[in-house]
Structure formats: C-alpha cells, structure tokens
Backbone as XML, in Angstrom:
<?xml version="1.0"?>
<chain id="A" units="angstrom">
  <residue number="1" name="UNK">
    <atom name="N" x="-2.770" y="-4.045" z="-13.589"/>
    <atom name="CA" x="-3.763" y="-5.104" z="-13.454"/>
    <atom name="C" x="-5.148" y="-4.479" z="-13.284"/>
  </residue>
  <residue number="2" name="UNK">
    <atom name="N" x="-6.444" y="-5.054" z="-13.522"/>
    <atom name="CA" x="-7.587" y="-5.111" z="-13.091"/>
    <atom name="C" x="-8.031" y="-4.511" z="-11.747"/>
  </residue>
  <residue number="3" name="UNK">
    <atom name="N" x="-8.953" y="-3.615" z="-11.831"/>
    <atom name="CA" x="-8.956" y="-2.818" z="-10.189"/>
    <atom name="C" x="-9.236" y="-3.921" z="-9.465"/>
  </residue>
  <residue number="4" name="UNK">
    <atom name="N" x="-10.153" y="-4.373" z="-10.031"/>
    <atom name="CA" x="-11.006" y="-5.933" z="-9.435"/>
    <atom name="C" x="-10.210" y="-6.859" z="-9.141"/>
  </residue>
  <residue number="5" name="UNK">
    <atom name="N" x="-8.829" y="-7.534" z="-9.517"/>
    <atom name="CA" x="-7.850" y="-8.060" z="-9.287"/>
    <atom name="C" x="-6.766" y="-7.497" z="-8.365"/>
  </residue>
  <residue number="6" name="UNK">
    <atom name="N" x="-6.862" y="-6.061" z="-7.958"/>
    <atom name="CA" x="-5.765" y="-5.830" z="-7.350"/>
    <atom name="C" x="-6.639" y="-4.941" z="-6.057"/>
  </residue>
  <residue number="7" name="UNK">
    <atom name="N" x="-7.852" y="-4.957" z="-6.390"/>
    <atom name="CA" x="-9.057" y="-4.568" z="-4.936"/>
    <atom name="C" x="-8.590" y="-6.325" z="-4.210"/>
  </residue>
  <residue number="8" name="UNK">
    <atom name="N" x="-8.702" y="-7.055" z="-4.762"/>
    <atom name="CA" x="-8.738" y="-8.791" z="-4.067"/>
    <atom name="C" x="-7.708" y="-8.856" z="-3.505"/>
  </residue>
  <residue number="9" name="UNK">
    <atom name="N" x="-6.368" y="-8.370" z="-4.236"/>
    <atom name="CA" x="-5.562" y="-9.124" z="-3.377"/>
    <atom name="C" x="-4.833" y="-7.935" z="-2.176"/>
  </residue>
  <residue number="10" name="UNK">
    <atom name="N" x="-5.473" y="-7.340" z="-2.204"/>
    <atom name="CA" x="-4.955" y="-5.696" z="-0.783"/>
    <atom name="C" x="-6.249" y="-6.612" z="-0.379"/>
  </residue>
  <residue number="11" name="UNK">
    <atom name="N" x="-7.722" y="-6.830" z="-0.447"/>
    <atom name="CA" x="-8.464" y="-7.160" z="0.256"/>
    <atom name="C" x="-7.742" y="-8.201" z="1.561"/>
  </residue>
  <residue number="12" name="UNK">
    <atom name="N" x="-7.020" y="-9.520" z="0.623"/>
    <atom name="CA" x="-6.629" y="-10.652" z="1.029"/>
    <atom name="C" x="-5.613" y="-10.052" z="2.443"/>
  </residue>
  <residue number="13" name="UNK">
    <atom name="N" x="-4.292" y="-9.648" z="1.534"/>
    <atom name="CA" x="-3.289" y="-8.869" z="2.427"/>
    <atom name="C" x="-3.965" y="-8.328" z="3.427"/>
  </residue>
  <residue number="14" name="UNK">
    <atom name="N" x="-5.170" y="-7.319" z="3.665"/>
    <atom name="CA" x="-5.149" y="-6.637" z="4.934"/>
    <atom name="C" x="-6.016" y="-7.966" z="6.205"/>
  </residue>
  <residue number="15" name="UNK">
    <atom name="N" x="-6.897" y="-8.289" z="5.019"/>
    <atom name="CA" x="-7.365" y="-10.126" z="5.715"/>
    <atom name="C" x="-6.367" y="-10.097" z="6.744"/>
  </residue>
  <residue number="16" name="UNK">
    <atom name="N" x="-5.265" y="-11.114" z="6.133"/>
    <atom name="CA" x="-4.027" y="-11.808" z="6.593"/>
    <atom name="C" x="-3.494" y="-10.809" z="7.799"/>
  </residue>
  <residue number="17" name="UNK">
    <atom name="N" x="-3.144" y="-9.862" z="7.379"/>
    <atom name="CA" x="-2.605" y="-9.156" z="8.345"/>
    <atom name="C" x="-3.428" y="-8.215" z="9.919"/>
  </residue>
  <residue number="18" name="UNK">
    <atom name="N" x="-4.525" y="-8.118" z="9.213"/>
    <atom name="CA" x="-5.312" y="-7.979" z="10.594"/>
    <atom name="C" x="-5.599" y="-9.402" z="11.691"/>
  </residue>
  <residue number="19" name="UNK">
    <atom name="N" x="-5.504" y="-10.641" z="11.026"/>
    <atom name="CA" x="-5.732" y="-11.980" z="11.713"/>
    <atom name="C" x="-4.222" y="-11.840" z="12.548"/>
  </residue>
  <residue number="20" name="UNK">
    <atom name="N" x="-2.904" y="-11.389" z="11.853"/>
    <atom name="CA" x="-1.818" y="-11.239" z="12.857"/>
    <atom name="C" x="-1.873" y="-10.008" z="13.952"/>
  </residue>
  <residue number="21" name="UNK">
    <atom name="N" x="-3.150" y="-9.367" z="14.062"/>
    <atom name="CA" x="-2.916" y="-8.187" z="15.327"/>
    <atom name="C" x="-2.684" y="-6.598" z="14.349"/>
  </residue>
  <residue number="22" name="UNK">
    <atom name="N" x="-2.117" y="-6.683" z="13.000"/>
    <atom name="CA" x="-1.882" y="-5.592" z="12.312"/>
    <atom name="C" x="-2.725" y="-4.372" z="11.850"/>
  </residue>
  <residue number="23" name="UNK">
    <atom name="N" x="-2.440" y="-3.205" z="12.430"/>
    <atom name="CA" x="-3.425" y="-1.660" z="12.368"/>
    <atom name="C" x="-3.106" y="-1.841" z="10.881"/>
  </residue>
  <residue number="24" name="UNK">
    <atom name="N" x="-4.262" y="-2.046" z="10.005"/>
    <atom name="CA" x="-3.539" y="-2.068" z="8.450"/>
    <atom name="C" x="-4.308" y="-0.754" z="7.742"/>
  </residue>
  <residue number="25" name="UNK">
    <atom name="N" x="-3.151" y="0.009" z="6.992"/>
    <atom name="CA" x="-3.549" y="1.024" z="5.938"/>
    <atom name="C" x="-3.958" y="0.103" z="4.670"/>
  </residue>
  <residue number="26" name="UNK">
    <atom name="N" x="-4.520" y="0.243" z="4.771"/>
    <atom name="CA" x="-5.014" y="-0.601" z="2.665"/>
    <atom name="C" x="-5.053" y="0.320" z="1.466"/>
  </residue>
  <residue number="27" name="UNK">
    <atom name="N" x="-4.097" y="1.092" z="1.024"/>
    <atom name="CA" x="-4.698" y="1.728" z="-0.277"/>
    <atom name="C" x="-5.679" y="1.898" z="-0.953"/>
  </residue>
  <residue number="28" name="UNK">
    <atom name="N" x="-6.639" y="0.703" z="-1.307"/>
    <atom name="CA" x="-7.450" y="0.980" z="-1.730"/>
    <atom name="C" x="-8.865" y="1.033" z="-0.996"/>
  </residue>
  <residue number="29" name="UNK">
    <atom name="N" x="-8.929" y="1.371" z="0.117"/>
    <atom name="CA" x="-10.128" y="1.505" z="1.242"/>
    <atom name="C" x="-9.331" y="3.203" z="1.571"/>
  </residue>
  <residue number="30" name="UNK">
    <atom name="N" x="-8.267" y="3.613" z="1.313"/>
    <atom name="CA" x="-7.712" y="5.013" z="1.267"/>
    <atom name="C" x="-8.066" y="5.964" z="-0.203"/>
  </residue>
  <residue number="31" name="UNK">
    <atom name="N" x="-8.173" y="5.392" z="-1.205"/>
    <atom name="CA" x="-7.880" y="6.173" z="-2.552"/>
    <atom name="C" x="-9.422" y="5.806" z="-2.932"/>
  </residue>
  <residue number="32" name="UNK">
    <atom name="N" x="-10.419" y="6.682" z="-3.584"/>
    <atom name="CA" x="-11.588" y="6.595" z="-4.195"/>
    <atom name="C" x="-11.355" y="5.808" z="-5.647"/>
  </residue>
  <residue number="33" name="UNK">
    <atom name="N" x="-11.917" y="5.246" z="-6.080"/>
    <atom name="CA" x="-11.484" y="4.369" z="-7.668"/>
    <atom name="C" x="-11.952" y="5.799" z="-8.651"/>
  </residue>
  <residue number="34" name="UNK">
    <atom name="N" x="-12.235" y="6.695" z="-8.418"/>
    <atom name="CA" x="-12.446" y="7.523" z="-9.138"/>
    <atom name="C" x="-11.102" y="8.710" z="-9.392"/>
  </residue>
  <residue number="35" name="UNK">
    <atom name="N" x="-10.853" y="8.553" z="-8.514"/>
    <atom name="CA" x="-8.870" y="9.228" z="-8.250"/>
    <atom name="C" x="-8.267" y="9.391" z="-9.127"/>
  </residue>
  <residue number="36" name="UNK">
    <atom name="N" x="-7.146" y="9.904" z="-9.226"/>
    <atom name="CA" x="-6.236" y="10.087" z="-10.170"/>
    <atom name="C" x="-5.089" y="9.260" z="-9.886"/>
  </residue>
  <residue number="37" name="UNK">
    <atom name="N" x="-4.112" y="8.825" z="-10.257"/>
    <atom name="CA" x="-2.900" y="7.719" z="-10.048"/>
    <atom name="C" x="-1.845" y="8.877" z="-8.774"/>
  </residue>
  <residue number="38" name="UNK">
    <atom name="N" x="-1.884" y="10.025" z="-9.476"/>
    <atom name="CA" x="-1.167" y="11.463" z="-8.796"/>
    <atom name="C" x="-1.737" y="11.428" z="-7.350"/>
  </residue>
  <residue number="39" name="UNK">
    <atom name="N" x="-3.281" y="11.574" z="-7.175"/>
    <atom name="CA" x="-4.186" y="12.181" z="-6.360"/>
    <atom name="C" x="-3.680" y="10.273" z="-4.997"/>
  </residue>
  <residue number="40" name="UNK">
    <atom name="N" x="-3.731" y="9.433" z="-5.515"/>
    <atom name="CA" x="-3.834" y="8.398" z="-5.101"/>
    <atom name="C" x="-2.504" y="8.260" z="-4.452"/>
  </residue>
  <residue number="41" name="UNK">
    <atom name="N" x="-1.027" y="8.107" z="-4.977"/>
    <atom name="CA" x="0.248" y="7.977" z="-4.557"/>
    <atom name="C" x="0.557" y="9.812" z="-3.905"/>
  </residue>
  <residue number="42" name="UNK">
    <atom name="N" x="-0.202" y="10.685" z="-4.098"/>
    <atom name="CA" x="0.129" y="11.681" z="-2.778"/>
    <atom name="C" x="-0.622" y="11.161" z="-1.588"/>
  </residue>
  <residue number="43" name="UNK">
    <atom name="N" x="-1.700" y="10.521" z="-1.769"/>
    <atom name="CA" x="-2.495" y="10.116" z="-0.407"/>
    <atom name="C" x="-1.823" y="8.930" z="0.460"/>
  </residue>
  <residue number="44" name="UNK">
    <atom name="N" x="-1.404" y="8.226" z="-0.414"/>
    <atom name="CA" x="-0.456" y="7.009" z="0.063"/>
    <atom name="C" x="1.177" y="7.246" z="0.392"/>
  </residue>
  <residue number="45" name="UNK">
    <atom name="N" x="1.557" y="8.097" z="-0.105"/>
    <atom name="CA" x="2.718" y="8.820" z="0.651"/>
    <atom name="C" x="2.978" y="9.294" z="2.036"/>
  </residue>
  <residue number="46" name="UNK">
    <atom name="N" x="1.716" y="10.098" z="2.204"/>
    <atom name="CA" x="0.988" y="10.603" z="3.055"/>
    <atom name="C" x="1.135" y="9.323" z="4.004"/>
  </residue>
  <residue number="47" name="UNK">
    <atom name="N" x="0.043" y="8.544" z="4.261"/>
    <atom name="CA" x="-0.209" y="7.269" z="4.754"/>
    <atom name="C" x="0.657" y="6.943" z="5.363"/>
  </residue>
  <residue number="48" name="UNK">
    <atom name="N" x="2.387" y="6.529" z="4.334"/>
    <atom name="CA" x="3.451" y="5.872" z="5.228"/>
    <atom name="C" x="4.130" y="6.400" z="6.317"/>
  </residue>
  <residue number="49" name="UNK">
    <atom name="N" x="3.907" y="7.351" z="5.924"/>
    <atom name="CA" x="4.418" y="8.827" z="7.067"/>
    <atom name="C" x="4.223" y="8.299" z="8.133"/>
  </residue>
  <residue number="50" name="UNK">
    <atom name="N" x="2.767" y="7.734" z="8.774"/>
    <atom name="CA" x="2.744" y="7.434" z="10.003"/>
    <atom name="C" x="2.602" y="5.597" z="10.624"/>
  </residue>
  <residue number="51" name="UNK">
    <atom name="N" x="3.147" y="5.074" z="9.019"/>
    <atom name="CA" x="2.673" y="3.952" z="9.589"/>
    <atom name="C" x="4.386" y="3.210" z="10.041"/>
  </residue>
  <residue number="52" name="UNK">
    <atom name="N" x="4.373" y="2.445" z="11.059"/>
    <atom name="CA" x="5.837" y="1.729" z="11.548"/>
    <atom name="C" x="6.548" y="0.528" z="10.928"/>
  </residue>
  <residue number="53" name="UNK">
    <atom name="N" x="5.725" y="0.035" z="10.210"/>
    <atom name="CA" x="5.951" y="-0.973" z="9.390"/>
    <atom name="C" x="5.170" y="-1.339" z="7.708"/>
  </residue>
  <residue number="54" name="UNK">
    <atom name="N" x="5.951" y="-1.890" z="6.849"/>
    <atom name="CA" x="5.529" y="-1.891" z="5.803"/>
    <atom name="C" x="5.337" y="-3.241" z="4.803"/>
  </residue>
  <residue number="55" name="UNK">
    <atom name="N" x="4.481" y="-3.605" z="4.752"/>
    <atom name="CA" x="4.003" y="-4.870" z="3.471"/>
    <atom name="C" x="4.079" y="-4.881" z="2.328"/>
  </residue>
  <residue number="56" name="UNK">
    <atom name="N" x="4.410" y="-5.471" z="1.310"/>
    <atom name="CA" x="4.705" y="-4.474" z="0.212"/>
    <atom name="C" x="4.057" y="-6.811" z="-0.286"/>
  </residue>
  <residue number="57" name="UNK">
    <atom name="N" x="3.100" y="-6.457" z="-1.613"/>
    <atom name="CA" x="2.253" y="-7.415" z="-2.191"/>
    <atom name="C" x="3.754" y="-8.806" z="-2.964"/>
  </residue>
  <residue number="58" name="UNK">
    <atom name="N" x="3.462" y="-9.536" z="-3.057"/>
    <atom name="CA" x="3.816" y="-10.003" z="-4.519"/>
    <atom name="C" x="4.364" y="-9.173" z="-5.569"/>
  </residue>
  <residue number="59" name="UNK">
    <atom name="N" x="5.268" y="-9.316" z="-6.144"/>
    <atom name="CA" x="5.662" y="-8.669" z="-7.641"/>
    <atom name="C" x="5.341" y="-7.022" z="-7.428"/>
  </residue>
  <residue number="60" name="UNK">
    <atom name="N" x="5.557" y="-6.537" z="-5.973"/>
    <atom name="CA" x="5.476" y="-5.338" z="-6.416"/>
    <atom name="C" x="6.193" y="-4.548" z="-7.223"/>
  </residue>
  <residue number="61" name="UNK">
    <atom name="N" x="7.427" y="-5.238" z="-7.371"/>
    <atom name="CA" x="8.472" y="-4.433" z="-7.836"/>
    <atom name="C" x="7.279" y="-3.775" z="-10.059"/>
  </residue>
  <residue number="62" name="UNK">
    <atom name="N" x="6.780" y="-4.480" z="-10.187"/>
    <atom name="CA" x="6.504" y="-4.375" z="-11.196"/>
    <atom name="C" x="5.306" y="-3.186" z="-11.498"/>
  </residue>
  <residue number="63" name="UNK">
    <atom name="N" x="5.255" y="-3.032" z="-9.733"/>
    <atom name="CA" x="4.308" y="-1.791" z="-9.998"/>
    <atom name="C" x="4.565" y="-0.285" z="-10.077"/>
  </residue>
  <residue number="64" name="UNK">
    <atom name="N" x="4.787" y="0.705" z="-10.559"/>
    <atom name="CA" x="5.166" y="2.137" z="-10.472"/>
    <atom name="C" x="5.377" y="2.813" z="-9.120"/>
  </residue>
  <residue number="65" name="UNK">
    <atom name="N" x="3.880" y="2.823" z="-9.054"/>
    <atom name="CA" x="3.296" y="3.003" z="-7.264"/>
    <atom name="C" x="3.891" y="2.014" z="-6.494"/>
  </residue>
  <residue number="66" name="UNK">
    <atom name="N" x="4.332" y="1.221" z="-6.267"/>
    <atom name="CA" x="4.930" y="0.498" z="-5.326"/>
    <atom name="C" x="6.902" y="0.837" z="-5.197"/>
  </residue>
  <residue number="67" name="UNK">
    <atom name="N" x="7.192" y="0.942" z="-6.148"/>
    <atom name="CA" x="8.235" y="0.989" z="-5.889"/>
    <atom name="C" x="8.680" y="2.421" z="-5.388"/>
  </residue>
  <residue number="68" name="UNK">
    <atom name="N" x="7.751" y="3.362" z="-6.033"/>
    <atom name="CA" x="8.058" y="4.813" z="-5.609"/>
    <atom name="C" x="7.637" y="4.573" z="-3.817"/>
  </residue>
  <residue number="69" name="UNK">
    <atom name="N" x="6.729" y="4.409" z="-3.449"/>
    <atom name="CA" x="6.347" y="3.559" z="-2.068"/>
    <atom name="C" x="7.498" y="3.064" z="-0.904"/>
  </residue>
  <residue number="70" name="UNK">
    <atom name="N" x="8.225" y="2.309" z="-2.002"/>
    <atom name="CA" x="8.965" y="1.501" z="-1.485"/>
    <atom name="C" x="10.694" y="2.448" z="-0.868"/>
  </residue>
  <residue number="71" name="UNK">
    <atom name="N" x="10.755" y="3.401" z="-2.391"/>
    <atom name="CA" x="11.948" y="4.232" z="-1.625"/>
    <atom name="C" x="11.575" y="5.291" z="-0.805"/>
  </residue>
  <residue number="72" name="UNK">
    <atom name="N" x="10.292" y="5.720" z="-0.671"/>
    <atom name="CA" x="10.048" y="6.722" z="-0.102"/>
    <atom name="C" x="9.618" y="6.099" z="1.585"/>
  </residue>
  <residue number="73" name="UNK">
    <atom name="N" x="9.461" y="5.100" z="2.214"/>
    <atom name="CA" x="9.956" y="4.053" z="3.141"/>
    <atom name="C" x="11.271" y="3.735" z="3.707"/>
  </residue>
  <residue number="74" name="UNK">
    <atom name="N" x="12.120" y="3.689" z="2.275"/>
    <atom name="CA" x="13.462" y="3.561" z="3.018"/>
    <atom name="C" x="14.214" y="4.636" z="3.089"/>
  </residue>
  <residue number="75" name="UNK">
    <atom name="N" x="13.501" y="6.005" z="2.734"/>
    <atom name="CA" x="14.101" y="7.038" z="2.792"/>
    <atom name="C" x="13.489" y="7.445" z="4.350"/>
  </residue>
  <residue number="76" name="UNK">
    <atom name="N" x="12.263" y="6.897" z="4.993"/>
    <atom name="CA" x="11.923" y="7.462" z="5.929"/>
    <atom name="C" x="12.491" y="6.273" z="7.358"/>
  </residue>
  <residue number="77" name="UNK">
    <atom name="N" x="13.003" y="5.456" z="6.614"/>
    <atom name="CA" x="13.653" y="4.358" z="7.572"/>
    <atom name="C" x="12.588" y="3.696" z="8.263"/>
  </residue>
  <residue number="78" name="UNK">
    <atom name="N" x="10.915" y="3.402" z="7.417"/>
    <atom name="CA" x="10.162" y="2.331" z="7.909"/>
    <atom name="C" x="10.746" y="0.849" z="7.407"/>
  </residue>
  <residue number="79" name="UNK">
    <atom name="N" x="10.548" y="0.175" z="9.086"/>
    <atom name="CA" x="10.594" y="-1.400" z="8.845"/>
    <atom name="C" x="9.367" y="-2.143" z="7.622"/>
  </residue>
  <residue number="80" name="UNK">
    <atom name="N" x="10.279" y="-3.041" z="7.232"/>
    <atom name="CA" x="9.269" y="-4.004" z="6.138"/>
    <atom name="C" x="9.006" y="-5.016" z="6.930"/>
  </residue>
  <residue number="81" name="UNK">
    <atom name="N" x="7.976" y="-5.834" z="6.594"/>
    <atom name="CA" x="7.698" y="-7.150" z="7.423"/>
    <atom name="C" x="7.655" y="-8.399" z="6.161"/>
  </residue>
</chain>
C-alpha cells in the first residue's frame, strides 16, 4: 500500500492504543521512509524483543513484514492483544 495510507493507519492504531494506557512502538515513527524494507524489518525485529505485547493492523496477514513479525513473536512467546 501507499506510505501515506499505511503512515495513517499505524498513525490511527498507536492513537487508539495510547488512549488505552499502551507504551506503543509504531514502526513507522521507528524506520526512516528513506530505509530499506531489510534495514526496516531488522529494526522492527529488534523492537519486539522488548515489547510484552503485540497489535498486529487489519489484513496483516497480507503483508510480508507482518507476518515475518508475527512468527518471530510467537517464536519469542509475546502476547497479542
């Protein structure tokens, strides 16, 4: 998708989730838009390492980066919300 379309809706998500009390990592307030896709999912790998719980968007399944995300989470045995 559109950086501009998928800057909005991590915008929205960390919205939402900071109004519930949530320390939120946002990917894209983490990764420079100038990045590499590589440079970006090592930084966000990185990221889950320390975070206790995990959000994962709409239709992530359809994203590359998300799903690699997603096993590398349940390989580290973070909760999803």
């Amino acid at each position: 998708i559109e950086y501009y379309v998928a800057y909005q809706t991590f915008a929205n998500a960390d919205r939402q989730l900071s109004q519930q009390g949530y320390e939120v990592v946002n990917p894209m307030k983490i990764c420079k838009k100038h990045w590499s896709w590589l440079r970006c999912m090592a930084k966000c790998l990185w990221a889950i390492m320390f975070c206790r719980k995990i959000h994962q968007l709409p239709n992530w399944q359809e994203s590359r980066g998300a799903r690699i995300e997603y096993r590398w989470a349940k390989l580290l045995r973070k909760r999803f919300l």
